[in-house]
Jmol script that loads the backbone (N, CA, C; Angstrom):
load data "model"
ATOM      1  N   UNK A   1    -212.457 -46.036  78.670  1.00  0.00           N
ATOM      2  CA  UNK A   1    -212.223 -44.871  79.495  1.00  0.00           C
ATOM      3  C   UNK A   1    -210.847 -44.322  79.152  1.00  0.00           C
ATOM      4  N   UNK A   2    -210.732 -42.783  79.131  1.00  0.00           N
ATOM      5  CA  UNK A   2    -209.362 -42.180  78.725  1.00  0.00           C
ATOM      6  C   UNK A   2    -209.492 -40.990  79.345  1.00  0.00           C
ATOM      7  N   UNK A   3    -207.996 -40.525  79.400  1.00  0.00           N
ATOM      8  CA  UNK A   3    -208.149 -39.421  80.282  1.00  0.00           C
ATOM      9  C   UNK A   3    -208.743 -38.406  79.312  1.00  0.00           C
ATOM     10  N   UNK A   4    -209.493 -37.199  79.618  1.00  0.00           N
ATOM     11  CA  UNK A   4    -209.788 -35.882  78.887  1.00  0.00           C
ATOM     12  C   UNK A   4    -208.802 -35.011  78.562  1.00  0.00           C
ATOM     13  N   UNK A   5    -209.249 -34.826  77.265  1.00  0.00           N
ATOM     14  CA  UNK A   5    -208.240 -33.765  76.601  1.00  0.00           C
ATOM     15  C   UNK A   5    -207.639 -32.643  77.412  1.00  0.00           C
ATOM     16  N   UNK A   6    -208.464 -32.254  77.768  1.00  0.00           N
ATOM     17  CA  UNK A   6    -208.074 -30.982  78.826  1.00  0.00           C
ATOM     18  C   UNK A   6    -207.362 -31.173  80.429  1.00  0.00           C
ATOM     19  N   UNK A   7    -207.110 -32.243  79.678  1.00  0.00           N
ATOM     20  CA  UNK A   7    -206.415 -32.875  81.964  1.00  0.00           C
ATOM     21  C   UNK A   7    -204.838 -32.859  81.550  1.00  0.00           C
ATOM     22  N   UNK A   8    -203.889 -32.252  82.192  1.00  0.00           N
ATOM     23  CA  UNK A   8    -202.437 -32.573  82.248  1.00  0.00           C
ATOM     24  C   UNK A   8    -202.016 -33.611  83.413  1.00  0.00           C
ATOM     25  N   UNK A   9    -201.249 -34.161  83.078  1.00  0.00           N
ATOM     26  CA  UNK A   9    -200.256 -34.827  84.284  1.00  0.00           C
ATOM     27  C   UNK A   9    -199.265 -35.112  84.706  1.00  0.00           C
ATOM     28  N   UNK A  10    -199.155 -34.872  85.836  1.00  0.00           N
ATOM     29  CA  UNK A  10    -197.404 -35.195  86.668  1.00  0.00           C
ATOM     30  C   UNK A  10    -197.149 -36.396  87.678  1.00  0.00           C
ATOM     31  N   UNK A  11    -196.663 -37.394  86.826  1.00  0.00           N
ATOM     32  CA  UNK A  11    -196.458 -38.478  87.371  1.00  0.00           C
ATOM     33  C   UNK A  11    -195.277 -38.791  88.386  1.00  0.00           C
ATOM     34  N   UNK A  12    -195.333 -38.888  89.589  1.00  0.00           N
ATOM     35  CA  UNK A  12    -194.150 -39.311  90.414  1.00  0.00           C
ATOM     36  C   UNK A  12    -193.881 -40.308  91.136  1.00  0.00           C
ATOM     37  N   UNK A  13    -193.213 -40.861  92.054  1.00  0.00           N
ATOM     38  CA  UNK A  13    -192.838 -41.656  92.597  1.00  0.00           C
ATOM     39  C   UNK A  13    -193.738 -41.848  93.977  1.00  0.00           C
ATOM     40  N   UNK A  14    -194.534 -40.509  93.847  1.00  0.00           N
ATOM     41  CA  UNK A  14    -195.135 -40.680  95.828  1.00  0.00           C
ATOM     42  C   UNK A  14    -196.841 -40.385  95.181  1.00  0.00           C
ATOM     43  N   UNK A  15    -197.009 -40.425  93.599  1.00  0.00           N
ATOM     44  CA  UNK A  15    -198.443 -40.021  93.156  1.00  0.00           C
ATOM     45  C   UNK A  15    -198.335 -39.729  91.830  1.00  0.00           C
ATOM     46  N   UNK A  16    -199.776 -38.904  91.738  1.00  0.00           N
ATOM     47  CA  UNK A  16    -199.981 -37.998  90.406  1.00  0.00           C
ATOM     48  C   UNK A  16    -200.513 -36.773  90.763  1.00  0.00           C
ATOM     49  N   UNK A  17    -200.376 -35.921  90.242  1.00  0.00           N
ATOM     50  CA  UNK A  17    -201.299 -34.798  90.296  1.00  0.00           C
ATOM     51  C   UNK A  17    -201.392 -34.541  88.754  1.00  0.00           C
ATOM     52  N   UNK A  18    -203.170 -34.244  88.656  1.00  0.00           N
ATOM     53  CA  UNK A  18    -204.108 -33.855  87.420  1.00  0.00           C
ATOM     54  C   UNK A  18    -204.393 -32.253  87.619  1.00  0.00           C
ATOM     55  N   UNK A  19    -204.171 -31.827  86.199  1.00  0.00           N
ATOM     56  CA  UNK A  19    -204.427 -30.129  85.883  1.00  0.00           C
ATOM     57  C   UNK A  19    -205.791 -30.300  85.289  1.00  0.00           C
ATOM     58  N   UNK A  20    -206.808 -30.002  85.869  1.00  0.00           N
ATOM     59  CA  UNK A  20    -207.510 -29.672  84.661  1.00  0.00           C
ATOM     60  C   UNK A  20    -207.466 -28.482  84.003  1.00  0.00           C
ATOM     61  N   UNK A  21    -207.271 -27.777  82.896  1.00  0.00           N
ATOM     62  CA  UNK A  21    -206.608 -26.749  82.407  1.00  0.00           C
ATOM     63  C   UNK A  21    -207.962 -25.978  81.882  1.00  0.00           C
ATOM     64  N   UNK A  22    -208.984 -26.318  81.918  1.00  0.00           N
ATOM     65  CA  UNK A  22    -210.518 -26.054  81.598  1.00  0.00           C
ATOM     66  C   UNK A  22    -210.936 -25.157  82.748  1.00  0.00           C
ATOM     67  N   UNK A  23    -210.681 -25.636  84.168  1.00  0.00           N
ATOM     68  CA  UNK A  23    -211.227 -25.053  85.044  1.00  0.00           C
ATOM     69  C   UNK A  23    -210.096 -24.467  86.259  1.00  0.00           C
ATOM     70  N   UNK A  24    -209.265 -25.034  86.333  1.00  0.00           N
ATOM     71  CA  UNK A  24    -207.706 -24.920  86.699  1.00  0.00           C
ATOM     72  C   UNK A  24    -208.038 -25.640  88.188  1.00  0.00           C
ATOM     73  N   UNK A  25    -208.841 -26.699  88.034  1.00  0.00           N
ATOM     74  CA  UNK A  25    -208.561 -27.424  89.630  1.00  0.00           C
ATOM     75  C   UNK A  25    -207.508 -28.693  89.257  1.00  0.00           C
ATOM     76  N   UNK A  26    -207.097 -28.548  90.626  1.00  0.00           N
ATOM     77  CA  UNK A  26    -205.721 -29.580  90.874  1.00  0.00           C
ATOM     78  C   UNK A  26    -206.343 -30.686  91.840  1.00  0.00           C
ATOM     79  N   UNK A  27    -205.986 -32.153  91.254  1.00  0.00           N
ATOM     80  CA  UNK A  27    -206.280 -32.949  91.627  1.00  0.00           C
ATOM     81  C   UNK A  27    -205.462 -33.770  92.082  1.00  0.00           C
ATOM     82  N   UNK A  28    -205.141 -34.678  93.559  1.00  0.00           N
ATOM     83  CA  UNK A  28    -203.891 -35.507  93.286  1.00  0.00           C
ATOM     84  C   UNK A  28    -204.546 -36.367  94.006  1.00  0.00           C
ATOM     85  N   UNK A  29    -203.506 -38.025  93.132  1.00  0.00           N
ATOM     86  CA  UNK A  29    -203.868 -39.571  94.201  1.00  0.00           C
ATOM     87  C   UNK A  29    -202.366 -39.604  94.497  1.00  0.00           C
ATOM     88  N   UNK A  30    -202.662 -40.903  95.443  1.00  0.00           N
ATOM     89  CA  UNK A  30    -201.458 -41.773  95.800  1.00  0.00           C
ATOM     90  C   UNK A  30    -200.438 -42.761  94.605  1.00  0.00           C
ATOM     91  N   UNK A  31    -199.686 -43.239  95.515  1.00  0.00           N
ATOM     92  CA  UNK A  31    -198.933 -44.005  93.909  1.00  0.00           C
ATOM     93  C   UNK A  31    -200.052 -45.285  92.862  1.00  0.00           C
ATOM     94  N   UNK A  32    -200.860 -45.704  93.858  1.00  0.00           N
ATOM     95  CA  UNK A  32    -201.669 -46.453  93.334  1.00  0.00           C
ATOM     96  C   UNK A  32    -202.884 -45.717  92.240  1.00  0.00           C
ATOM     97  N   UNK A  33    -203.388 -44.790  92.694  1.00  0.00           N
ATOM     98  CA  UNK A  33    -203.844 -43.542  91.790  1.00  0.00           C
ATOM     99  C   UNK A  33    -203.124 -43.588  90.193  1.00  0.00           C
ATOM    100  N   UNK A  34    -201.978 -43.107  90.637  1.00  0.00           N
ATOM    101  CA  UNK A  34    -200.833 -43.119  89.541  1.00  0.00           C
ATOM    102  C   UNK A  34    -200.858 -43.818  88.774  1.00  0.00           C
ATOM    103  N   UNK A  35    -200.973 -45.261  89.235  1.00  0.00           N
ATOM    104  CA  UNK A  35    -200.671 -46.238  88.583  1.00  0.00           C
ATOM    105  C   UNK A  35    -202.077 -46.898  87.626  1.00  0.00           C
ATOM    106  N   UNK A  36    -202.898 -46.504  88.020  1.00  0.00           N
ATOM    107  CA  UNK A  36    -204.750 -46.299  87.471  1.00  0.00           C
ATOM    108  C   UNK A  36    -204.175 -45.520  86.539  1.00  0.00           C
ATOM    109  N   UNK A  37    -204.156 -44.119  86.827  1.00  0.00           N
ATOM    110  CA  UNK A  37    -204.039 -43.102  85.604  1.00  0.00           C
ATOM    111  C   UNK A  37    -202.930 -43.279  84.445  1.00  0.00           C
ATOM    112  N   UNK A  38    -201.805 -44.201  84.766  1.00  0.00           N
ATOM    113  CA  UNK A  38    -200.782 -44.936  83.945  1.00  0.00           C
ATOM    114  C   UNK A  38    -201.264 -45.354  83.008  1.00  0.00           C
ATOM    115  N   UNK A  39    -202.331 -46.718  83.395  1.00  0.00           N
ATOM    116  CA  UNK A  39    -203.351 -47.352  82.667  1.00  0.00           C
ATOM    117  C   UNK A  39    -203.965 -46.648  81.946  1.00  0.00           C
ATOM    118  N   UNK A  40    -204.851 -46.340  82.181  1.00  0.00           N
ATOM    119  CA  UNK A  40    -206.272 -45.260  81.659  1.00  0.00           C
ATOM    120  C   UNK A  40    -205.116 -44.393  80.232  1.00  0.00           C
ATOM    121  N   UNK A  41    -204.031 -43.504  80.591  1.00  0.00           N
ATOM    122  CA  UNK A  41    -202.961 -42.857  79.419  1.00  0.00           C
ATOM    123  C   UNK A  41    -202.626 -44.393  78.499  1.00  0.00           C
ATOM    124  N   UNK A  42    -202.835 -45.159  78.828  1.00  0.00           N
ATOM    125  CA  UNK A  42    -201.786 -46.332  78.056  1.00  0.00           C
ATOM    126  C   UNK A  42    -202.993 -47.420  77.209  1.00  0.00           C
ATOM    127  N   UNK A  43    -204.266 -46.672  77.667  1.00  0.00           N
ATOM    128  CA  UNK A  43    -205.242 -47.346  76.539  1.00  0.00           C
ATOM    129  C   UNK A  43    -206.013 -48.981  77.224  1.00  0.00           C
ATOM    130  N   UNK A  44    -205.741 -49.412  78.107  1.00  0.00           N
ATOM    131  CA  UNK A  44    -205.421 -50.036  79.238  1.00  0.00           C
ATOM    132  C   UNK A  44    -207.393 -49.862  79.789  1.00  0.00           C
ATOM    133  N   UNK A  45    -208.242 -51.350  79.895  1.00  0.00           N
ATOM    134  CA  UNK A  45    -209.308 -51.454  80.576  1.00  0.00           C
ATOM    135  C   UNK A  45    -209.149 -51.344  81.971  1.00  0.00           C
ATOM    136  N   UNK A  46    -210.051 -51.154  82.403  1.00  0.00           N
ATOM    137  CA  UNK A  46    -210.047 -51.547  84.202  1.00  0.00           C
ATOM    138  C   UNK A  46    -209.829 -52.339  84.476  1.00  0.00           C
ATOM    139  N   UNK A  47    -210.277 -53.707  83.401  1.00  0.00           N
ATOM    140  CA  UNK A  47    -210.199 -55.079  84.191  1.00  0.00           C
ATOM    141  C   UNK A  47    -208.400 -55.236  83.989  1.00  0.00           C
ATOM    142  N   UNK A  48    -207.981 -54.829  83.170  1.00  0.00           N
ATOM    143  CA  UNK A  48    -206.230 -54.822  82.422  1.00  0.00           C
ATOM    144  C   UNK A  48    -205.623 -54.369  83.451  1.00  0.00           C
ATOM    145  N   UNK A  49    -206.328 -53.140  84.447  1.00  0.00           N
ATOM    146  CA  UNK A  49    -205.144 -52.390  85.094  1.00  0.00           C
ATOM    147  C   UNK A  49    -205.618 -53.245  86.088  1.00  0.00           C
ATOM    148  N   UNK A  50    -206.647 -53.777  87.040  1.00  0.00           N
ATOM    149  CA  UNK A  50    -206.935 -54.204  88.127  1.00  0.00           C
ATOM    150  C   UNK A  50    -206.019 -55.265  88.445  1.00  0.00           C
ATOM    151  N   UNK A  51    -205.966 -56.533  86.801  1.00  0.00           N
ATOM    152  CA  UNK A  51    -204.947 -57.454  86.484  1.00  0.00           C
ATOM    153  C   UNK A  51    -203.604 -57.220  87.086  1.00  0.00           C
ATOM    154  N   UNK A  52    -203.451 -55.948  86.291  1.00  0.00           N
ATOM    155  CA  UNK A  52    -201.681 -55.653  86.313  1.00  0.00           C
ATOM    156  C   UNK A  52    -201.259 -55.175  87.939  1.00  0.00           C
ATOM    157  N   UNK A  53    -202.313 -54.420  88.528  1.00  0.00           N
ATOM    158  CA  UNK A  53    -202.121 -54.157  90.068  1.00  0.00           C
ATOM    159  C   UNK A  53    -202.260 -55.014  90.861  1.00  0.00           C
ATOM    160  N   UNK A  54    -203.031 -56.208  90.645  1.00  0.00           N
ATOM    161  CA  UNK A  54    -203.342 -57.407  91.623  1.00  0.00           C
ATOM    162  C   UNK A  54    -202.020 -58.539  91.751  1.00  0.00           C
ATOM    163  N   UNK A  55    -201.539 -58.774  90.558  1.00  0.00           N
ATOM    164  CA  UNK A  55    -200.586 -59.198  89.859  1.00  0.00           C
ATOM    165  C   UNK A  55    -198.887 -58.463  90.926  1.00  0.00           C
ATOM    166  N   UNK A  56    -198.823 -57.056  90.595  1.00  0.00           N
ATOM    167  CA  UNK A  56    -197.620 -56.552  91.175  1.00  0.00           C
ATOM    168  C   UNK A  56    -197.533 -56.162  92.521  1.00  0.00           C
ATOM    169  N   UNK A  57    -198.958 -55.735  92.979  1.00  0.00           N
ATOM    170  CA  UNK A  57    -199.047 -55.956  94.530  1.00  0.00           C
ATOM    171  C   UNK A  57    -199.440 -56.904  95.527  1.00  0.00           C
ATOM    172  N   UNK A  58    -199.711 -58.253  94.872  1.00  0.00           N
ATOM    173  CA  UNK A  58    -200.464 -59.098  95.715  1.00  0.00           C
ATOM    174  C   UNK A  58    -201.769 -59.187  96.057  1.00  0.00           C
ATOM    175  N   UNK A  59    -202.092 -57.852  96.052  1.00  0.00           N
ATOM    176  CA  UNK A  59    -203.438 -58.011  96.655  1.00  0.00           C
ATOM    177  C   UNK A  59    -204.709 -58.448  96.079  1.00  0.00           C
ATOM    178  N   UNK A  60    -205.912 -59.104  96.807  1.00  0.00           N
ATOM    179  CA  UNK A  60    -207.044 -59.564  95.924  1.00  0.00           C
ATOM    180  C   UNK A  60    -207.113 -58.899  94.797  1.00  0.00           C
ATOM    181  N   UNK A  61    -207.967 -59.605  94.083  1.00  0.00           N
ATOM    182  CA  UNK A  61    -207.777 -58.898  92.697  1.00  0.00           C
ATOM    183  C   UNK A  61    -209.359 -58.443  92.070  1.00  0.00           C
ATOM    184  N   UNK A  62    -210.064 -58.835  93.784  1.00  0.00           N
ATOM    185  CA  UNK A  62    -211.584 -58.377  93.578  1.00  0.00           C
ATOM    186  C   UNK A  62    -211.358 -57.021  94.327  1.00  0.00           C
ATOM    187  N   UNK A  63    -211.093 -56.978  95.262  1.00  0.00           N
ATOM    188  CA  UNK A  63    -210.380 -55.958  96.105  1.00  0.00           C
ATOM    189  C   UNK A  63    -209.872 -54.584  95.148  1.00  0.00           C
ATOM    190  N   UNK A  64    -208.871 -54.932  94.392  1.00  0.00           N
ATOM    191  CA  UNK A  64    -208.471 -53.981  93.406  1.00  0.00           C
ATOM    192  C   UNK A  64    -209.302 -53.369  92.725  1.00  0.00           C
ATOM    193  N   UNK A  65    -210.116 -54.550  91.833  1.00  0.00           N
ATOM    194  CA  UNK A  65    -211.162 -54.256  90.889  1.00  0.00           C
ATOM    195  C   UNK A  65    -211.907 -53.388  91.048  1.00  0.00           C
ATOM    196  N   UNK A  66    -212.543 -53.629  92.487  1.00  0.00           N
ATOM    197  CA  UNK A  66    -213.345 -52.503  93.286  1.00  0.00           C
ATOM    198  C   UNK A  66    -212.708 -51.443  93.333  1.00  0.00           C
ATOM    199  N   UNK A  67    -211.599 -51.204  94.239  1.00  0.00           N
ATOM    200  CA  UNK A  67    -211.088 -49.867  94.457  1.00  0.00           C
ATOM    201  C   UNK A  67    -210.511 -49.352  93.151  1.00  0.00           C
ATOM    202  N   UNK A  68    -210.111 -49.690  91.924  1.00  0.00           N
ATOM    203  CA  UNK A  68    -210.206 -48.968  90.987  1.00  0.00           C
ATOM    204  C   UNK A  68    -211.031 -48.322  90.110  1.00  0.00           C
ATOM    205  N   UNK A  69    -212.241 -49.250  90.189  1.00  0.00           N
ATOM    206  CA  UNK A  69    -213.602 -48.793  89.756  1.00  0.00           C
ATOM    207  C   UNK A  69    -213.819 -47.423  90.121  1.00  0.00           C
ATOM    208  N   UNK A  70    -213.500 -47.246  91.577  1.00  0.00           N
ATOM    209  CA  UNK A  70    -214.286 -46.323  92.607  1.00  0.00           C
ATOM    210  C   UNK A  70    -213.352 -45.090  92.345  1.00  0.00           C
ATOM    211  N   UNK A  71    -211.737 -44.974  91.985  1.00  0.00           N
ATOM    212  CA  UNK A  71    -211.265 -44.362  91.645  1.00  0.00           C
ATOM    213  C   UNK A  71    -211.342 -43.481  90.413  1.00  0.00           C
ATOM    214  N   UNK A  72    -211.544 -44.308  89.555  1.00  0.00           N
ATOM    215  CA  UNK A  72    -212.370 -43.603  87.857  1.00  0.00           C
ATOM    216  C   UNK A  72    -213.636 -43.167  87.899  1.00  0.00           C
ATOM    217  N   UNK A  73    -214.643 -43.723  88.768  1.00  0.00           N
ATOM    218  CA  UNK A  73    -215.854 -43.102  88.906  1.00  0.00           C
ATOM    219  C   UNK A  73    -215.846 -42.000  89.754  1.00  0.00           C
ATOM    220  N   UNK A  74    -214.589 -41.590  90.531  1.00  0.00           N
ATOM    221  CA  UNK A  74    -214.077 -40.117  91.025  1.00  0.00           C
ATOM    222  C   UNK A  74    -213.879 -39.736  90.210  1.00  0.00           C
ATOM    223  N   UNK A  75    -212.971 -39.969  89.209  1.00  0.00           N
ATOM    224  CA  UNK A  75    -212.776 -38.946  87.923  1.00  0.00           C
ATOM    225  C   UNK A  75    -213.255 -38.575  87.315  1.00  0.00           C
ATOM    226  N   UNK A  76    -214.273 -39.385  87.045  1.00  0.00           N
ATOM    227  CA  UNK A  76    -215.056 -39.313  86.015  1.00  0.00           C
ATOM    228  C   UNK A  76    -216.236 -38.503  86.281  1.00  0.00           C
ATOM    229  N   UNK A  77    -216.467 -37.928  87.734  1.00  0.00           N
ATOM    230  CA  UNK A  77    -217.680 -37.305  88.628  1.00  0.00           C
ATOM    231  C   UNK A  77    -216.868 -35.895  88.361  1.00  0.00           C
ATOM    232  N   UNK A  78    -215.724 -35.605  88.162  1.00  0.00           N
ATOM    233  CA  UNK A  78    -215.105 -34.342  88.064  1.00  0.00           C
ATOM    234  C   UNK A  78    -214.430 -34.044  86.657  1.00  0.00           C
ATOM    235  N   UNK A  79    -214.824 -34.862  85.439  1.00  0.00           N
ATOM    236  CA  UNK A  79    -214.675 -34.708  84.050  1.00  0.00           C
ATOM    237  C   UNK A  79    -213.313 -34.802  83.981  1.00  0.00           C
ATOM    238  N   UNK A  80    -212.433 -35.781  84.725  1.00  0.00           N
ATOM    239  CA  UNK A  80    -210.850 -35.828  84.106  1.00  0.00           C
ATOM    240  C   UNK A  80    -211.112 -37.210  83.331  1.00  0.00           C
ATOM    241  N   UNK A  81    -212.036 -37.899  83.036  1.00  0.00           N
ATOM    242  CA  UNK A  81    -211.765 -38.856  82.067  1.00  0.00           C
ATOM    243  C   UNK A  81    -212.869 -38.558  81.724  1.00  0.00           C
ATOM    244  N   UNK A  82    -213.262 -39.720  80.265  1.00  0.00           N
ATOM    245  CA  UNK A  82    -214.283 -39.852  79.549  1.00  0.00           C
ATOM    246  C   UNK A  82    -214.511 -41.538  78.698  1.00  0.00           C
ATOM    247  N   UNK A  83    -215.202 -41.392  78.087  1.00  0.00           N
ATOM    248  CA  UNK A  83    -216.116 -42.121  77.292  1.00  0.00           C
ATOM    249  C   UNK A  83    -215.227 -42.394  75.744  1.00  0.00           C
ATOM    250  N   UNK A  84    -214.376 -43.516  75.295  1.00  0.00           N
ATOM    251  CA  UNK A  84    -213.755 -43.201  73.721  1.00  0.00           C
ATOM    252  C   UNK A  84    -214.340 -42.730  73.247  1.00  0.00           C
TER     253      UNK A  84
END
end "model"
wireframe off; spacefill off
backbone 0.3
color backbone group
């Protein structure tokens, strides 16, 4: 999974917000969002980022797994990522 060519991003401290520049909708998550879409730019599996978030926040790491899943399969329902 990678982000789509046509998606910009602005990474901050309180989130992200995604351009899609195709259709011009604006998309934004939380810092945890961010930190998914970090991954996903950095070449980075789900199971890699779920790792690296379970790892720096403590939290279950089935827990994560899930809610990151569910996060890319948002994106992916609105064409900001894709398929290598």
């Amino acid at each position: 999974m990678k982000p789509s060519a046509h998606v910009r991003s602005s990474i901050n401290d309180d989130g992200v917000v995604l351009l899609d520049i195709a259709t011009g909708r604006i998309f934004s998550a939380n810092s945890i969002g961010a930190r998914i879409w970090q991954g996903l730019e950095d070449g980075l599996s789900l199971s890699a980022i779920a790792d690296r978030l379970a790892a720096e926040t403590g939290a279950d790491r089935a827990v994560v797994e899930r809610d990151a899943a569910d996060f890319v399969t948002t994106l992916r329902a609105r064409a900001l990522v894709n398929e290598p």
